[in-house]
RORO-938239 format. One record per residue (C-alpha): y, x, z; residue in one letter. Coordinates in steps of 0.1 Angstrom, whole numbers, always signed. Each point is the difference from the previous one (the first is absolute). Example, Ala and Ser with C-alpha at 12.3 -4.5 7.8 and 13.67 -1.06 7.14 Angstrom:
% RORO-938239
-45  +123  +78  a
+34  +14  -7  s
This chain:
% RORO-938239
+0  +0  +0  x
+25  +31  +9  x
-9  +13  -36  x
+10  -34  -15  x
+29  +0  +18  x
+10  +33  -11  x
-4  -4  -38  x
+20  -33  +2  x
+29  +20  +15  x
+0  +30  -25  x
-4  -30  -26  x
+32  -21  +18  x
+24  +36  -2  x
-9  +4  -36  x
+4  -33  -8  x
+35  -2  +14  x
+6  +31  -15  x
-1  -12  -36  x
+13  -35  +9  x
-33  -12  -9  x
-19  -36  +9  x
-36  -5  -1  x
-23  -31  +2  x
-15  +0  +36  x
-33  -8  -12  x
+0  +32  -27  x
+19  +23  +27  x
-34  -5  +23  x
-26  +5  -27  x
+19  +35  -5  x
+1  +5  +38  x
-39  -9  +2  x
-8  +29  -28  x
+22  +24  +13  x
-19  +0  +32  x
-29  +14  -10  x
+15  +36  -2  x
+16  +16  +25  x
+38  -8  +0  x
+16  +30  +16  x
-18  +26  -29  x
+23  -19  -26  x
+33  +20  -6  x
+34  -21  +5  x
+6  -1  -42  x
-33  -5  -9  x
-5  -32  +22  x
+32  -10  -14  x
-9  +4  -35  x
-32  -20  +12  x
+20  -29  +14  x
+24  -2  -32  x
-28  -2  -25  x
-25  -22  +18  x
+24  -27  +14  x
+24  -1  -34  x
-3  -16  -31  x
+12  +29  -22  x
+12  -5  -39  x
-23  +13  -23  x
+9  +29  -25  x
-24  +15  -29  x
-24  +25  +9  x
+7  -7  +43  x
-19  +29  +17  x
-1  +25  -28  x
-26  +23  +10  x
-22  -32  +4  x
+6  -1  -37  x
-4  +39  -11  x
-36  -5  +19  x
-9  -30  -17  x
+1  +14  -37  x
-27  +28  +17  x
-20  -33  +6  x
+7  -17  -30  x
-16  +34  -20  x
-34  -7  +13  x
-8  -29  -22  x
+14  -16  -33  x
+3  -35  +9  x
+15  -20  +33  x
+8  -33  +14  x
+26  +5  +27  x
+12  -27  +21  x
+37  -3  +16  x
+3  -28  +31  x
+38  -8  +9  x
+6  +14  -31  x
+40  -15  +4  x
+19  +4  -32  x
-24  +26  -13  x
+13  +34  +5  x
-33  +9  +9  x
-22  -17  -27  x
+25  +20  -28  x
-2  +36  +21  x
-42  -6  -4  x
+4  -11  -36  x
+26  +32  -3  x
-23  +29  +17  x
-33  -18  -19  x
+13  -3  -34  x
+12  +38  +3  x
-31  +11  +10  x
-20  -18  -27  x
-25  -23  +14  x
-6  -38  -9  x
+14  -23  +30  x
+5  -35  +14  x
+25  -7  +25  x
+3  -29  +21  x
+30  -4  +24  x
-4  -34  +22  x
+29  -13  +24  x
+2  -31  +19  x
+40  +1  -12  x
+5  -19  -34  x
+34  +11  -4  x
-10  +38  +6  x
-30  -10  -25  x
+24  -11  -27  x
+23  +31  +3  x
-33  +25  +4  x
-15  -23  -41  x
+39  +9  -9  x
+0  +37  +5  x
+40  +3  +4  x
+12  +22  +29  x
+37  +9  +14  x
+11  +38  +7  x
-15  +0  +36  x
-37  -6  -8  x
-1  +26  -22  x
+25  +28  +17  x
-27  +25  +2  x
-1  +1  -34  x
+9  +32  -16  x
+26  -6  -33  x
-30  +11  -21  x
-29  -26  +18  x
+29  -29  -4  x
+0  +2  -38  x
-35  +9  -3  x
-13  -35  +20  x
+29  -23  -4  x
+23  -18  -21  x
+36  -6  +11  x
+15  -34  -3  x
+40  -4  +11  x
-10  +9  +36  x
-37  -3  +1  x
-28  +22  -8  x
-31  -13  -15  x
-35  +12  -4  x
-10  +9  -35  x
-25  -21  -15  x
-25  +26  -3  x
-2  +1  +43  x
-7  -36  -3  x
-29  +0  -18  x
-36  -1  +21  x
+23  -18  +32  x
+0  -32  +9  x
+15  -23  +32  x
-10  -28  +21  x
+14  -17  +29  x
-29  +3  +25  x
-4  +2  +38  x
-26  +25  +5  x
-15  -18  +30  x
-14  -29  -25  x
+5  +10  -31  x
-19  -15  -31  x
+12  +24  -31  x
-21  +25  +19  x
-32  -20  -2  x
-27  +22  -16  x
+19  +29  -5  x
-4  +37  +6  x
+27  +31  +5  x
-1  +36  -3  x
+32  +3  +22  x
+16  -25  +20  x
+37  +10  +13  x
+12  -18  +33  x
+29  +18  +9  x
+18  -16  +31  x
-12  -30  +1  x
-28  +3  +32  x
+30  +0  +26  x
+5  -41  -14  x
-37  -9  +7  x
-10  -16  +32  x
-36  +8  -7  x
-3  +34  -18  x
-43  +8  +1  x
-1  -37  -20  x
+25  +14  -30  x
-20  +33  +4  x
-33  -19  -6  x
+14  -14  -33  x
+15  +34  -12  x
-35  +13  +5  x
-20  -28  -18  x
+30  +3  -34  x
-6  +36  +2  x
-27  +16  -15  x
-20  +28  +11  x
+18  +30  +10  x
+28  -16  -9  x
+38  +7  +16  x
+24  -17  +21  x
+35  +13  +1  x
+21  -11  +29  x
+35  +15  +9  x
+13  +28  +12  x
+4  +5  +37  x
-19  -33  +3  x
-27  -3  +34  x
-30  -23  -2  x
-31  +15  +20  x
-20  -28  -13  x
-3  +14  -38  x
-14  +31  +13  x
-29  -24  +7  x
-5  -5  -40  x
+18  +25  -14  x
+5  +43  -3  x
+26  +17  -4  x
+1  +19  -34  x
+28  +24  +0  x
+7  +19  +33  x
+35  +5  -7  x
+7  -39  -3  x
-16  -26  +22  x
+10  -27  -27  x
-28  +2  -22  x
-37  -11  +10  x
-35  -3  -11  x
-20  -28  +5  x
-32  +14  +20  x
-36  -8  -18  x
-22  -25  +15  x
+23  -20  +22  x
-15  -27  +4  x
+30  -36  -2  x
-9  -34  +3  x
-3  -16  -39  x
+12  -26  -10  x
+1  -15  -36  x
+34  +11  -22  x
+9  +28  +25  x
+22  -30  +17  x
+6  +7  +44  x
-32  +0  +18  x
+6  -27  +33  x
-7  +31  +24  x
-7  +31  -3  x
-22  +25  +17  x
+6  +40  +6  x
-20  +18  -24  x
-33  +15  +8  x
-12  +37  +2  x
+3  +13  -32  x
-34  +19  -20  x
+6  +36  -2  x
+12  +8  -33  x
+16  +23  -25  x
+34  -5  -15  x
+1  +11  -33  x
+32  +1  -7  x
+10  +23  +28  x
-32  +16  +11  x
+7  -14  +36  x
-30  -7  +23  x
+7  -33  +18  x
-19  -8  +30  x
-19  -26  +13  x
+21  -15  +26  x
+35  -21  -12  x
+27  +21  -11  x
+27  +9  +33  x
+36  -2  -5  x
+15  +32  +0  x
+7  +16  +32  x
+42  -3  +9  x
+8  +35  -5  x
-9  -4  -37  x
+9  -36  -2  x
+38  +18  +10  x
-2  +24  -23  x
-13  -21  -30  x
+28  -23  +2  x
+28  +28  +8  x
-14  +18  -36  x
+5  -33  -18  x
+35  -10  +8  x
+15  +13  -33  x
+32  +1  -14  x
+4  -35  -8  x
-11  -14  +40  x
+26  +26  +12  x
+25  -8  -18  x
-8  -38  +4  x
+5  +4  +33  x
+35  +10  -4  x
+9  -27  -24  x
-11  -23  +27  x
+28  +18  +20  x
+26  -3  -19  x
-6  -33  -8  x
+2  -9  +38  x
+34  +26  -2  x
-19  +22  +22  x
+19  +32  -13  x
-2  +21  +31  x
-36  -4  +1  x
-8  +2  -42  x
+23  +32  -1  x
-22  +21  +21  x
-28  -10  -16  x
+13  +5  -39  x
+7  +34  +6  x
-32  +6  +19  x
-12  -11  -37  x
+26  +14  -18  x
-20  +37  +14  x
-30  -13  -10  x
+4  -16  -41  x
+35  +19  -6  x
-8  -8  -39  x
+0  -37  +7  x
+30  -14  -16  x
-5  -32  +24  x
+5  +19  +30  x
+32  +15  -8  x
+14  -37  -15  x
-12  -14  +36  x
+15  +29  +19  x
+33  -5  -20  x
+0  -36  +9  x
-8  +6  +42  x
+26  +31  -2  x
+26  -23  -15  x
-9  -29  +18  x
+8  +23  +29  x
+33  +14  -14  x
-14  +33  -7  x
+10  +0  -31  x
+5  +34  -11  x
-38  +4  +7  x
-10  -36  -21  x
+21  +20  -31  x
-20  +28  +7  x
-33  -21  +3  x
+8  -19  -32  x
+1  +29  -18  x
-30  +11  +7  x
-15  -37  -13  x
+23  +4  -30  x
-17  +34  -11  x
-41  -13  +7  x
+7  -32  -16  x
+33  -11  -21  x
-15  -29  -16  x
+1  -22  +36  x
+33  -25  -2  x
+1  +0  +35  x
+5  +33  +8  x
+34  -2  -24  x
+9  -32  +15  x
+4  +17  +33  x
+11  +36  -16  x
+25  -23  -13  x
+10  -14  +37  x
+0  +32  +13  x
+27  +17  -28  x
+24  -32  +6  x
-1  +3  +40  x
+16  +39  -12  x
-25  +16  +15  x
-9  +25  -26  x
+10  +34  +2  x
């Protein structure tokens, strides 16, 4: 109960921190998963990186997590054909990224991408994005994937092809009936599940053997390490399905009533990695490499999420020791140095943001917003 109480007041600071609200009901599912591992080995930023992306529903952006992307083309090598399915698939930034990294690595493909949102459903069949889902994007990948319509960028046609979107609530969920995937992709969707081992249950009967499950960065479930290994040791988001676990059928692959854990599993050899895996059920990781998994996989883009959340929330204290923490680490982002321009001259520092904006202007010179505020800078008199 102490432990409990503990999270829930580290959860409460960081909550108030960012201005942030969270559903009760969501806020104690976190709190119930969180107390499996001992609190006081999670580092102050870490636990609130945990909090941010497990209690908020963050906009999606095209290729999200790209190292989960750069380790899925190695996957994608070891055969020439795969179904892949995204759930919560929202307007479809996902579904394109797949079609994208697939396409360019020249196997044959079917995506699905099923949300229970029809407006996000109609927007994802659609394909046309504004600057912020795809400002990532190098100049080159821009015109490469898209087309650009007054302010709007759309998918080219030939991303399109081989995907396909329903609206579809992955608890009861009839499009799925008799169907099979290679790869199913639930990224940050668990933490709005009141019962998580039933959706795991379905994943595993739609997934074929060996199949993979690819959840988000930075995201904690112990229960998948029940079904599932992880694949990559440098990223905790990609996972195997273990052989012979054994799942209540039922006809169409549609939710079993109840669910039972799964049994030991036969001794076996895993082809694909040369791994023995024993006979007893697979154990979640132990904490210290739970920690470090997760600290290895927040990339560029979680970071620097994190301190659009700030300045959002005009949190400009807080974001400005944090962007130049980053600015040390990816000094050859242009974003960093637009976002540090922004904080410095939010903070009056402005002969730092001129500075800062500079820097932006020579990595990337095709980004309007960097002149925009270049622009603000030059009539506040400010340069020198």
């Amino acid at each position: 109960m102490e432990t409990v109480s503990k999270i829930k007041s580290r959860i409460v600071e960081v909550l108030k921190k960012h201005r942030m609200k969270v559903e009760e009901r969501r806020l104690n599912r976190f709190i119930e998963r969180m107390s499996s591992i001992p609190i006081d080995e999670i580092p102050e930023e870490l636990f609130e990186l945990l909090v941010i992306e497990n209690l908020t529903i963050g906009e999606s952006y095209f290729f999200r997590d790209k190292k989960t992307f750069e380790k899925l083309k190695s996957i994608l090598k070891s055969k020439p054909k795969w179904n892949i399915l995204s759930i919560g698939c929202s307007r479809g930034e996902e579904v394109y990224s797949i079609s994208i990294i697939a396409k360019e690595m020249g196997v044959e493909y079917n995506i699905l991408g099923i949300d229970v949102n029809h407006q996000r459903i109609e927007e994802a069949i659609n394909g046309c994005y504004r600057f912020w889902s795809i400002r990532f994007l190098s100049e080159h990948e821009i015109e490469k994937y898209f087309v650009k319509y007054e302010d709007k960028y759309c998918i080219k046609d030939e991303y399109k092809e081989n995907t396909s979107f329903k609206v579809c609530n992955i608890g009861n969920c009839s499009a799925l009936m008799n169907m099979k995937f290679d790869i199913i992709f639930i990224r940050r969707v668990f933490i709005y599940l009141d019962n998580v081992e039933k959706v795991l249950n379905i994943i595993l009967n739609l997934l074929n053997d060996d199949g993979y499950s690819v959840i988000g960065s930075g995201e904690y479930f112990p229960e998948i390490y029940n079904y599932f290994e992880q694949v990559f040791d440098d990223t905790s988001a990609i996972l195997r399905k273990i052989k012979h676990v054994k799942t209540k059928e039922k006809k169409g692959n549609l939710p079993p009533e109840s669910i039972k854990k799964p049994e030991k599993i036969l001794k076996d050899v895993d082809k694909n990695s040369s791994k023995i895996i024993s006979s007893e059920p697979q154990k979640i990781p132990k904490i210290s490499e739970k920690i470090t998994n997760i600290v290895k996989s927040q990339n560029f883009e979680e970071e620097l999420r994190l301190i659009e959340h700030m300045i959002e929330n005009k949190l400009y204290d807080e974001s400005y020791k944090k962007i130049e923490s980053l600015a040390k680490k990816y000094p050859t982002e242009h974003l960093v140095w637009k976002y540090k321009s922004l904080i410095e001259y939010e903070l009056s520092m402005f002969e730092k943001a001129f500075d800062s904006i500079k820097k932006a202007m020579f990595l990337n010179h095709y980004d309007e917003e960097v002149w925009q505020l270049k622009h603000l800078l030059e009539r506040l008199g400010r340069k020198k």
